[in-house]
N, C-alpha and C positions, 0 to 999 in steps of 0.2 A: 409883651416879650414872652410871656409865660405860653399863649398860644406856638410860637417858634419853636420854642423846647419840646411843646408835645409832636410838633410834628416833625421834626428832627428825629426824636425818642419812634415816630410810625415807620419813620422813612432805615431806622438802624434795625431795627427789627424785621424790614421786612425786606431790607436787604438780606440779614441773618438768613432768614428761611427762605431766600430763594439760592444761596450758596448750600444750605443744607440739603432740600432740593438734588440740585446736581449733583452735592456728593454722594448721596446717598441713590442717584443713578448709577454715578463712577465705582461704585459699593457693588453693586449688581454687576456690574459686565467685568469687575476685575474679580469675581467671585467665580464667573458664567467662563471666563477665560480662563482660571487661575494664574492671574497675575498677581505675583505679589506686591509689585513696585506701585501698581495703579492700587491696590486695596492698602499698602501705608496711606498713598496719599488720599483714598478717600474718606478714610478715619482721619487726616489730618485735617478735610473739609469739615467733616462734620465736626471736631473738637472747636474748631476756630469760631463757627457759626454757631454753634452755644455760648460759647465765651461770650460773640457779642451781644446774644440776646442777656445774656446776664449781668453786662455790661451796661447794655440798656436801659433794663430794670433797677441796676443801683443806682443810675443815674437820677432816673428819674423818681426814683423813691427819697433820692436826698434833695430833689427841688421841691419836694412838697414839705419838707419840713420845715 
């Protein structure tokens, strides 16, 4: 079971960064346009997509205990 967890924990992670990823394309072209509505929401990509890698990591910091 402990294998599932870790790859669960790969698979949320790298979800994470591939949403960060894009946002932080969506970062670029709402910069390169000044749009403001696209650069909230690219910083709101990129906030989410930290969460979950830090999310990840508590997670699996408290399955090893």
């Amino acid at each position: 079971m402990n294998k599932v967890r870790g790859i669960r924990g790969v698979l949320g992670v790298a979800g994470s960064v591939f949403g960060a990823v894009s946002a932080v394309k969506s970062l670029q072209t709402a910069r390169k346009d000044k749009d403001r509505l696209l650069l909230v929401n690219a910083v709101a990509g990129i906030l989410a997509a930290v969460t979950g890698v830090l999310l990840t990591i508590r997670a699996a910091r408290k399955d090893d205990k």
